[in-house]
C-alpha positions in Angstrom: 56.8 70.6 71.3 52.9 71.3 70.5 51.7 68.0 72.7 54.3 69.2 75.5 53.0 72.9 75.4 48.9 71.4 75.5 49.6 69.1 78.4 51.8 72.0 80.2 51.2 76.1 78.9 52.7 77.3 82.2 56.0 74.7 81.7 55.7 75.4 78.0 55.6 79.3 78.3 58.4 79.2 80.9 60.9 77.1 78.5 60.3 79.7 75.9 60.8 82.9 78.9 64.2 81.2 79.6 65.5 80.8 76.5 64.9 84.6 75.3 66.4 85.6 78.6 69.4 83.3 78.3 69.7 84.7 73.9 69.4 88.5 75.0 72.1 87.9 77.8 74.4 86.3 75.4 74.0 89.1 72.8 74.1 91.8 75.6 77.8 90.1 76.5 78.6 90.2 72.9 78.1 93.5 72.3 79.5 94.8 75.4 82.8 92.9 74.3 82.8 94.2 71.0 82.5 97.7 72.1 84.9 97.7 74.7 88.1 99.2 73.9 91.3 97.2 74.0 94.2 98.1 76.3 97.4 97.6 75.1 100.3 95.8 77.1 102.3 98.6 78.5 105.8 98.9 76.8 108.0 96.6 78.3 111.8 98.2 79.2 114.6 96.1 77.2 117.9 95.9 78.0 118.3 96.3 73.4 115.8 99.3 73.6 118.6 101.3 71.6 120.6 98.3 69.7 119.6 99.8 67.0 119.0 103.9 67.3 122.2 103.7 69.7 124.2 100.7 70.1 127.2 102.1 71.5 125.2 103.8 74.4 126.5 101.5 77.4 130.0 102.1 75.9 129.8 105.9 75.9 128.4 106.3 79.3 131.0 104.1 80.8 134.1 106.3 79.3 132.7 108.9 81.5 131.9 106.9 84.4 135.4 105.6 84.6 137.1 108.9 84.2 134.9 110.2 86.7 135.6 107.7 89.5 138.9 108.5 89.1 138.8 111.8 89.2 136.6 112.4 91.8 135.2 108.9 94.1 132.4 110.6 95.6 130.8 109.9 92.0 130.0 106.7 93.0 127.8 106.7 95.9 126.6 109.9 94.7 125.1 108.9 91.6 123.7 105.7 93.3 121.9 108.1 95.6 120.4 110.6 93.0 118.9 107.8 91.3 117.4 106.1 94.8 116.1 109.5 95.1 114.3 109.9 91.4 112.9 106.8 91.7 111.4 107.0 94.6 109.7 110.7 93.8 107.3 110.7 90.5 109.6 107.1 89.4 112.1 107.0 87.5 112.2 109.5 85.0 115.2 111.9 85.6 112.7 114.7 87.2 115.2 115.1 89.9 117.8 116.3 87.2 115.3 119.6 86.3 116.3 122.8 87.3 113.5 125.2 88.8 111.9 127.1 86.6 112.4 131.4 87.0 109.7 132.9 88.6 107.7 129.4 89.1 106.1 129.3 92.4 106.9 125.9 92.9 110.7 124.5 93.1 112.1 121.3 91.1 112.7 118.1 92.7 116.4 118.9 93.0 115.7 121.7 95.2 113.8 120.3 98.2 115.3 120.0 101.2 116.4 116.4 101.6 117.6 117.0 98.1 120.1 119.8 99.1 122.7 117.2 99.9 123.1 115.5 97.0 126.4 116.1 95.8 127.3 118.1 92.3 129.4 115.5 91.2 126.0 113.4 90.4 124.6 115.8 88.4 128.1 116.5 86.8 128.4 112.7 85.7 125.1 112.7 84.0 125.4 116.0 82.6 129.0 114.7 80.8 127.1 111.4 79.2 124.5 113.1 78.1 126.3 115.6 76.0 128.6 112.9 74.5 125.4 110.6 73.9 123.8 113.7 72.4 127.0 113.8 69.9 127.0 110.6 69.0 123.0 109.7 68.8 121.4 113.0 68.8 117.9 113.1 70.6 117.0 109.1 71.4 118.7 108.5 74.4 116.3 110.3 77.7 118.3 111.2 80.9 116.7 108.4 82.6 118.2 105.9 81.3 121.5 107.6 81.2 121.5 108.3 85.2 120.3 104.3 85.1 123.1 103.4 83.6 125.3 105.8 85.4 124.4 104.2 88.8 125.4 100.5 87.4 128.4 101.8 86.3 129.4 103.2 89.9 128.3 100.3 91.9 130.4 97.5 89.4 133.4 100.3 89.3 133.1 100.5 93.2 133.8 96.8 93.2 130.0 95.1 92.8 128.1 93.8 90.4 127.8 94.5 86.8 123.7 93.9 86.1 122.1 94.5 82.5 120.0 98.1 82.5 117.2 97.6 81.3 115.8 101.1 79.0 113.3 102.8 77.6 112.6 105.1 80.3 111.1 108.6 79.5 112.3 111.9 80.9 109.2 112.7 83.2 107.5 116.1 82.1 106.8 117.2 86.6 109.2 118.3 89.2 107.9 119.4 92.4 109.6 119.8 95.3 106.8 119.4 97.5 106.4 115.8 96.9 109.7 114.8 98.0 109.3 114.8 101.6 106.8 112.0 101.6 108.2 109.8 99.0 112.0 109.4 100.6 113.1 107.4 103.1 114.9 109.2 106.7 117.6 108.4 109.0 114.9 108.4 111.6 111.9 106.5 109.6 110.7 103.4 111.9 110.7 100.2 110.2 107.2 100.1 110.1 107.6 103.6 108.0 109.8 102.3 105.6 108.1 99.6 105.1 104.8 101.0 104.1 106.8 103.5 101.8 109.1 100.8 99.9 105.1 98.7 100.1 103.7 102.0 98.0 106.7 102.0 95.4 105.8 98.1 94.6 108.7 96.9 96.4 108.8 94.2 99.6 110.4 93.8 102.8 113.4 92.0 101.4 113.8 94.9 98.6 114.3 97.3 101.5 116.9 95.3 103.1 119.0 94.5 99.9 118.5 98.1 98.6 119.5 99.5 102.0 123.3 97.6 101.5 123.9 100.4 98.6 124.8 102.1 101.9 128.1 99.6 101.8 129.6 103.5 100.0 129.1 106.7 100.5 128.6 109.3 103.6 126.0 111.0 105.5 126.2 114.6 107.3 126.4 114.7 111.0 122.7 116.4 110.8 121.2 112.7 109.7 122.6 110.9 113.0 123.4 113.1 115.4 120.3 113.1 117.8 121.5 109.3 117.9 124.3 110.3 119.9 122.8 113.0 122.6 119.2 112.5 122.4 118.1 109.4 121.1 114.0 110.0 120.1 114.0 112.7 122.9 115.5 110.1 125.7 118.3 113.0 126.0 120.5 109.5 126.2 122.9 108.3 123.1 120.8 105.2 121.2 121.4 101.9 123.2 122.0 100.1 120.5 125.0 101.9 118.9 128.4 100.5 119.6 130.4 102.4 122.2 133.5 103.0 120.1 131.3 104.2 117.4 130.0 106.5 119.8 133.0 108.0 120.9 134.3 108.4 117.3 131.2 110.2 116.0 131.1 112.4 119.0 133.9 113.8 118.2 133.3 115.0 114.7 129.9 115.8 115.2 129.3 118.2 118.4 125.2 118.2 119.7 126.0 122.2 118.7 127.9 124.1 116.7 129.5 121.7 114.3 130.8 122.0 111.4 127.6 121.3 108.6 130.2 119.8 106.2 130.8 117.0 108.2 130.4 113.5 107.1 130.9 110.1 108.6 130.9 106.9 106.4 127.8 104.6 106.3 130.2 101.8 106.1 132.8 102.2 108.6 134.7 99.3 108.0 135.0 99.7 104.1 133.7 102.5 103.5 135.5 103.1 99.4 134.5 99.2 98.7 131.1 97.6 97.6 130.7 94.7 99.6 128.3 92.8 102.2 130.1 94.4 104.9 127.5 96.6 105.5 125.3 94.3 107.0 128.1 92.8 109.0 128.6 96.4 110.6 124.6 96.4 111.5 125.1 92.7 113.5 128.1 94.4 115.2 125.5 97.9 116.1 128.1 99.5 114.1 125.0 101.1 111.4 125.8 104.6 111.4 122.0 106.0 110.7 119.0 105.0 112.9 117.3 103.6 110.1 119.9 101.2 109.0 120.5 99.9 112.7 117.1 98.6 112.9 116.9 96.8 109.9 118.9 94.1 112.2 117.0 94.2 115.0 113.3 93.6 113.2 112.2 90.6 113.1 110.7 90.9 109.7 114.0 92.1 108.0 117.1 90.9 110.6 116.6 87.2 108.7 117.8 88.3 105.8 120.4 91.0 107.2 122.0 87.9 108.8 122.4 85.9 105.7 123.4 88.4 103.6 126.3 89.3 106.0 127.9 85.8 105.3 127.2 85.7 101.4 128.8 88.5 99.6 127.7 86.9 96.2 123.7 86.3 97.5 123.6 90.1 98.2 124.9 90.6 95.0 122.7 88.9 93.2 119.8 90.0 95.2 121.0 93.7 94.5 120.7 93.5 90.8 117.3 92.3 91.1 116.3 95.0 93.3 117.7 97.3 91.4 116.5 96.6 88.5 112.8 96.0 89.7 114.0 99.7 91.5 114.5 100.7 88.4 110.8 100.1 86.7 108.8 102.4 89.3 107.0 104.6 87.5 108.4 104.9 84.2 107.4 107.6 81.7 106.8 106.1 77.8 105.8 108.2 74.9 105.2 112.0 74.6 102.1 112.1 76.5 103.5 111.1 79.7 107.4 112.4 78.6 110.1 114.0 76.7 113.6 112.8 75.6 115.6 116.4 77.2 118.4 117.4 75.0 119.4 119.1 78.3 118.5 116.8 81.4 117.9 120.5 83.6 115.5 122.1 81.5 112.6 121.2 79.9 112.0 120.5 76.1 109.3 123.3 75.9 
């Protein structure tokens, strides 16, 4: 090195600059390694998240399910809506199942106004399974998970699929009513709307379209679809694209004024008690009762898979589980930082 440094300083000294550049750079990347904290994998929801603290949970929530379909049908499509409608505001974390608070300036989730139509008979269901989980494995089992499980139930009972739930959720600790406007899909939304809002919630073009076919049960109010049949988006003309038997038939339960406000009309108007594809076969006929649902078939970037659902029952089963259960992981709550396991799923632990 001494004959290459006399024949060269400059070459010499610029070796030796390199090489204490290159040795504090390496150190500088240790260090900053070593220091940096580690983030842990988030917990994972398993469909044996209780086999051991409450093994009979799936058991227990379907007595109650059963009984309730029996007793009163609209427990079906009712549940399947409330828990659309947690997910979709804060995720899913049973905050739509608080009550309001006395006195508190702001109102729960449950008492917004696109909420105000969600029928007791979800609530009751929920409220029923918790208790009797609560008796058998007191405080383990959150209210998430039970209204989870509850909307499974309903759509296998109703005549679809029976998916694993996956649990583990967290009962969310914030309820505000104010952020439920934003976060729900309308019977007006544009495609283009719904499809940024599904985007925002982690879920694609196709979730939209195979979550949309839980509208196979269930019913809406007159106040969701009537503009469609006297002023469709302020034409002051029924929507082109609804059938014209369908038209007549809605027209005459739902008035443009002074109709009854306890109306309803079936989303599904062919079979509207079963779980089935038939939904989508309604929406290639214009037979969709809501605007939203009509114009998933007349999209290009959602009518493909409309189409083919309409001929495969089992596909859009299939494809429903997964959405649902990909649904189902928006925005979970784990541990008592971000949650609470509620002994009672309308109030608060504290």
């Amino acid at each position: 090195m001494s004959a290459f440094c006399t024949s060269s300083v400059f070459t010499c000294y610029l070796l030796l600059l390199l090489l204490l550049l290159r040795t504090l750079h390496c150190s500088a990347e240790s260090t900053t390694n070593s220091s940096a904290p580690r983030r842990r994998p988030p917990r994972q929801l398993s469909v044996d998240y209780y086999a051991t603290s409450c093994r009979q949970l799936d058991q227990l929530v379907a007595s109650v399910t059963a009984q309730q379909f029996k007793e009163a049908p609209v427990s079906g499509p009712a549940t399947i809506r409330l828990f659309f409608h947690d997910c979709f505001v804060e995720g899913c974390d049973g905050s739509i199942l608080l009550s309001s608070r006395p006195g508190s300036k702001e109102m729960a989730e449950r008492d917004a106004q696109d909420n105000k139509d969600l029928a007791m008979e979800a609530f009751d269901v929920v409220k029923k399974a918790k208790a009797l989980v609560e008796s058998k494995c007191p405080g383990v089992v959150s209210c998430a998970d039970i209204l989870a499980i509850a909307a499974r139930d309903f759509v296998h009972l109703a005549g679809g699929p029976y998916y694993q739930v996956k649990k583990g959720r967290w009962d969310g600790k914030i309820s505000m009513a104010s952020r439920v406007y934003s976060n729900l899909p309308h019977a007006n939304s544009t495609i283009d709307e719904l499809l940024n809002l599904f985007s925002s919630k982690g879920l694609n073009p196709d979730d939209l379209v195979v979550l949309s076919g839980a509208h196979t049960i269930g019913f809406a109010h007159c106040k969701h679809f009537v503009s469609r049949l006297y002023d469709y988006r302020g034409t002051r003309q029924p929507d082109p694209t609804i059938d014209s038997r369908l038209l007549k038939a809605l027209k005459m339960s739902c008035p443009s004024f002074g109709g009854n406000d306890n109306v309803v009309a079936p989303f599904d108007v062919t079979t509207p008690f079963s779980f089935d594809n038939a939904y989508y076969q309604n929406l290639e006929s214009k037979l969709g009762l809501i605007a939203s649902d009509q114009a998933l078939s007349l999209d290009t970037r959602t009518k493909p898979l409309v189409q083919a659902l309409a001929k495969d029952k089992q596909k859009f089963f299939q494809a429903f589980s997964l959405a649902m259960d990909k649904m189902g992981s928006i925005g979970v709550k784990r541990g008592p930082r971000h949650g609470e396991r509620r002994k009672d799923c309308s109030m608060h632990m504290s």
